[in-house]
N, C-alpha and C positions, 0 to 999 in steps of 0.2 A: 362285554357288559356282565356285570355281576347279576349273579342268579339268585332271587328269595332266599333260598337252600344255604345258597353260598354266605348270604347277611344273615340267615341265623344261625351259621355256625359262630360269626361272631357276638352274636347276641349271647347266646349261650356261655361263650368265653366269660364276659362281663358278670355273667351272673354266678359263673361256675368260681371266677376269682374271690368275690366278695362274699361268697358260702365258705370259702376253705380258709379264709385269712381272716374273720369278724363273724359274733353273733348277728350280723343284722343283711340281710342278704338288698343286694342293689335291684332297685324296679328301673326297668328297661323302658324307654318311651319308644315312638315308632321311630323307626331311621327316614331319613329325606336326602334326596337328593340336594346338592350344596354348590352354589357358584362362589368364585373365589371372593365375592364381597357379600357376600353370607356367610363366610366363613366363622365358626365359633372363635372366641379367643380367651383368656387363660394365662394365668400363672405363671404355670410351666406345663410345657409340653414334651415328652416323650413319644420320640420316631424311630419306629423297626421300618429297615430297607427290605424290600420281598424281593427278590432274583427268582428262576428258572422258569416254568412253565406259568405262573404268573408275575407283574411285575410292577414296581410301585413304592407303595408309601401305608404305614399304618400308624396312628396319632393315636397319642391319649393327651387329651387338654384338663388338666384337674386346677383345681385354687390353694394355694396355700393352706389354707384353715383343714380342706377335706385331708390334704397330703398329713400334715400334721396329726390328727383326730385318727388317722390312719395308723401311722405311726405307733401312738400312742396303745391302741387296741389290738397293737404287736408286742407292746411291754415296754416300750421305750419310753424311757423317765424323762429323758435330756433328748429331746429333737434340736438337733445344730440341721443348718442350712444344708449341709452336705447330705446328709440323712434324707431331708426331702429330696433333693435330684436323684438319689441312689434310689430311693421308692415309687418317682413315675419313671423311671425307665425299666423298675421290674417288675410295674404294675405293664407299661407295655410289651415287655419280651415275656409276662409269662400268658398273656392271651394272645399273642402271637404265636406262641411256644405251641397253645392250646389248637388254634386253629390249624399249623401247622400237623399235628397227629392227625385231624380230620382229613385235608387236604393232601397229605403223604412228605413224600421225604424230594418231591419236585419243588415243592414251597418253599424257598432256601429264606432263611429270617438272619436280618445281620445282629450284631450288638447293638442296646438303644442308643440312642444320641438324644443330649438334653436340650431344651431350649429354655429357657427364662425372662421370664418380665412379660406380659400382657402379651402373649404370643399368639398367632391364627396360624392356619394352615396355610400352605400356598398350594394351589388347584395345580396337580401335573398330569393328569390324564383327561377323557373327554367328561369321566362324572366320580364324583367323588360321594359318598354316603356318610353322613352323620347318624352318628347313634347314639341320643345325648341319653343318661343314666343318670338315678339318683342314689345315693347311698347316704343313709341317716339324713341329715339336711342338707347335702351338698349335691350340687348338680357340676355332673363332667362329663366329655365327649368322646366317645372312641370313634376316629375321621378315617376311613378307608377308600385309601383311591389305587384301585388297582387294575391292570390293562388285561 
């Protein structure tokens, strides 16, 4: 079972991402626990696989419009479709990346994997934590299920 501690080192992530990449820093709502037909869904979704001393699954659900707007507040004139999948999966490997510093070098993070079209999470351990976030007007999920 994940520890306070442990869900705000991911909190943290979320907010440490959206301070270094944009003037407008992302508000964090509370995390909850999530059954798989609770599940958030989304856009696209970006998944870091967790190996070694923990083991799992770590989601970023965002909408096209935020990935975009995102994008954009990186310098990029021409957002093609490509550009967005390449952005949630380094919007989730670099708070992955983040968590992992905290957690040590037993917290193995794979390369992201994208998903697209109206995606949800699928529930793989006994509980899963949402921790939905807002940046400028868009609301997205960072989904954490880890054993």
């Amino acid at each position: 079972m994940m520890t306070e501690n442990e869900v705000q080192v991911f909190i943290d992530g979320i907010k440490h991402y959206f301070m270094s990449v944009s003037d407008s820093k992302a508000e964090v709502g509370t995390p909850y626990l999530i059954d798989v037909k609770d599940s958030p869904v989304s856009d696209y979704m970006g998944v870091i696989e967790v190996t070694g001393v923990r083991k799992g699954k770590v989601y970023v659900l965002a909408a096209r419009a935020m990935l975009r707007h995102l994008l954009m507040s990186l310098g990029e004139n021409y957002v093609t479709p490509e550009l967005i999948v390449d952005i949630v999966g380094e919007v989730a490997n670099t708070i992955s990346g983040n968590v992992r510093e905290q957690f040590g070098s037993q917290f193995v993070i794979s390369v992201p994997t994208i998903k697209e079209g109206g995606v949800g999470v699928i529930k793989e351990t006994e509980q899963a934590f949402s921790v939905p976030f807002r940046w400028k007007s868009y609301t997205g999920h960072l989904v954490v299920c880890l054993q």
